[in-house]
Legacy VTK file of the C-alpha trace (Angstrom):
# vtk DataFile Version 3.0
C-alpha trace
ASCII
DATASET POLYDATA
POINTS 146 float
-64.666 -15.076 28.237
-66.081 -15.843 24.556
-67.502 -12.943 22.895
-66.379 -9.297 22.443
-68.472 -5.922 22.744
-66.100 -4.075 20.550
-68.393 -4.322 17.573
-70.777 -1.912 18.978
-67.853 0.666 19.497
-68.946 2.474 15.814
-66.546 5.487 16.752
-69.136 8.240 16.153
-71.220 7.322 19.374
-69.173 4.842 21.461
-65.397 5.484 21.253
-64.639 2.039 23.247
-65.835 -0.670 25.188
-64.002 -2.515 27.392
-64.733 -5.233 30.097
-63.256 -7.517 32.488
-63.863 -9.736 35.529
-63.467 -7.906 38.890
-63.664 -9.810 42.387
-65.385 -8.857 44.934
-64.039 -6.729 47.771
-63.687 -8.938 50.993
-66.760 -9.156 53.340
-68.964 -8.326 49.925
-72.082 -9.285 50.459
-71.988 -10.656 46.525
-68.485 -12.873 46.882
-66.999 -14.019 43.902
-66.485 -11.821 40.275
-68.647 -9.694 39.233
-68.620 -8.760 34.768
-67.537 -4.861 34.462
-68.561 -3.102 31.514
-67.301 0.809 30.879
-68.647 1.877 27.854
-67.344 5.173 26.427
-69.525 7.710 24.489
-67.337 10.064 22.071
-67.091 13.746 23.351
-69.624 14.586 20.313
-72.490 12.896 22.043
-72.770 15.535 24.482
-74.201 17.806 22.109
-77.219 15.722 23.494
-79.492 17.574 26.187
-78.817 15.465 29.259
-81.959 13.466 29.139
-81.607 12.294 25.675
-78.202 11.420 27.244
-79.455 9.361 29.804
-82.159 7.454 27.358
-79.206 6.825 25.008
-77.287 5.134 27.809
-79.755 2.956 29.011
-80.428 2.212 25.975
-77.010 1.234 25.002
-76.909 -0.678 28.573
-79.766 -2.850 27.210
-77.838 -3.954 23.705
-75.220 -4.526 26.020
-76.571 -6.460 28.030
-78.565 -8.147 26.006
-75.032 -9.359 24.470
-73.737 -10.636 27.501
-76.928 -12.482 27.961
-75.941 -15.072 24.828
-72.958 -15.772 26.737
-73.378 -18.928 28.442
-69.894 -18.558 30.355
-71.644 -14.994 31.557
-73.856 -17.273 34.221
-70.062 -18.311 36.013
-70.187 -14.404 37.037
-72.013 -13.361 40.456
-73.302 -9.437 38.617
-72.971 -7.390 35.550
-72.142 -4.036 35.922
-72.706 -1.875 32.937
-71.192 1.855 33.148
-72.033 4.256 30.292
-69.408 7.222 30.255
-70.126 10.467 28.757
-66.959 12.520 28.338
-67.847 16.037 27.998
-65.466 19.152 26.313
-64.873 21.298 28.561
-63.405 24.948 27.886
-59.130 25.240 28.665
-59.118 21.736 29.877
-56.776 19.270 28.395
-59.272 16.676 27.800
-62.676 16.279 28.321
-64.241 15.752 31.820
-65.444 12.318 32.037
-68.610 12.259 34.379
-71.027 8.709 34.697
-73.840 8.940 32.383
-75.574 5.670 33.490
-74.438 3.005 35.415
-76.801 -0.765 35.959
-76.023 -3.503 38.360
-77.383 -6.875 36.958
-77.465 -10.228 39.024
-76.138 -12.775 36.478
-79.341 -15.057 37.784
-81.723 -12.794 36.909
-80.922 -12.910 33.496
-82.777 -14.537 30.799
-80.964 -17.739 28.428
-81.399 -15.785 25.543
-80.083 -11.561 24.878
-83.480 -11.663 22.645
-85.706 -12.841 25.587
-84.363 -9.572 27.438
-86.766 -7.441 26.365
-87.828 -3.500 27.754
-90.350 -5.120 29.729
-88.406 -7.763 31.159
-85.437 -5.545 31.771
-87.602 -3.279 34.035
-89.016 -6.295 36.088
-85.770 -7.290 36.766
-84.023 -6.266 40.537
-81.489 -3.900 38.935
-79.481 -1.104 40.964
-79.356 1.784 38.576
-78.132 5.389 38.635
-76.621 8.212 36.883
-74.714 11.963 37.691
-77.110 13.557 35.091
-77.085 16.076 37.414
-73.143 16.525 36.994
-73.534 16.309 33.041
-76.250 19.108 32.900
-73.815 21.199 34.758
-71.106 20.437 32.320
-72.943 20.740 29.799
-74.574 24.075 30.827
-70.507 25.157 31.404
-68.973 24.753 28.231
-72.521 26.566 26.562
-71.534 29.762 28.076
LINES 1 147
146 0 1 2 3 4 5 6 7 8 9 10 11 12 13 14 15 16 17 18 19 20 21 22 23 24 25 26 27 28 29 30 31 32 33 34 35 36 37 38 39 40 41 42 43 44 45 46 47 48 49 50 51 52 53 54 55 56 57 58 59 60 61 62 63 64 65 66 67 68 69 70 71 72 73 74 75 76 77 78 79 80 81 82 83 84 85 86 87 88 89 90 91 92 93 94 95 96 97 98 99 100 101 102 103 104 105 106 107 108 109 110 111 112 113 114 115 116 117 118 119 120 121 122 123 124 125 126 127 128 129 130 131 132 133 134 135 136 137 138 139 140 141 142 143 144 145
């Protein structure tokens, strides 16, 4: 599909961004693809508190999709599914741990013609499936501060 996120990947708060069509597993109640999103913070954002964390993300979502939105070709999809990925240092460990920050669920038909029509307001009247392990991130976090 047209269009690439990669220009919000700035390197000093989102490492990458990648994307690709996924079908739907049989007897889905949504058939057809669905538009994944994984979005990947860099390990220095989780010097954040986990609620600025979570704000961040859903901001972030919102640019994103906001993005996808200007895609015509993005209407051809059943859902977007936008995943925000913190990945968090963790003491001894090889690499970081990588936990969900914030994840939204977007029906393709319930979003506006225009990214710029997608506004706060709009974006919380829409029927979105949203949720987070900000839970699991304090708890990292809260880890590697000891």
């Amino acid at each position: 599909m047209a269009g690439t996120l990669s220009n919000l990947a700035d390197q000093a708060r989102i490492a990458a961004i990648d994307e690709a069509a996924v079908p739907a597993p049989p007897n889905s109640p949504y058939p057809g693809e669905h538009w994944f999103v994984n979005c990947h913070y860099h390990p220095s954002m989780s010097a954040n508190a986990p609620q600025q964390l979570l704000h961040e993300a859903r901001e972030d979502a919102q640019t994103i999709l906001r993005q996808l939105a200007d895609r015509p070709a993005i209407r051809n999809f059943i859902s977007v599914v936008i995943t925000v990925y913190s990945h968090i240092p963790v003491a001894g460990a090889t690499r970081p741990a990588r936990r969900r920050a914030y994840r939204v669920h977007v029906l393709c038909s319930e979003l506006p013609t225009s990214g710029a029509q997608l506004t706060c307001e709009l974006f919380q009247q829409l029927r979105v499936d949203e949720e987070s392990e900000l839970d699991e991130v304090a708890e990292l976090l809260h880890q590697t501060a000891s």
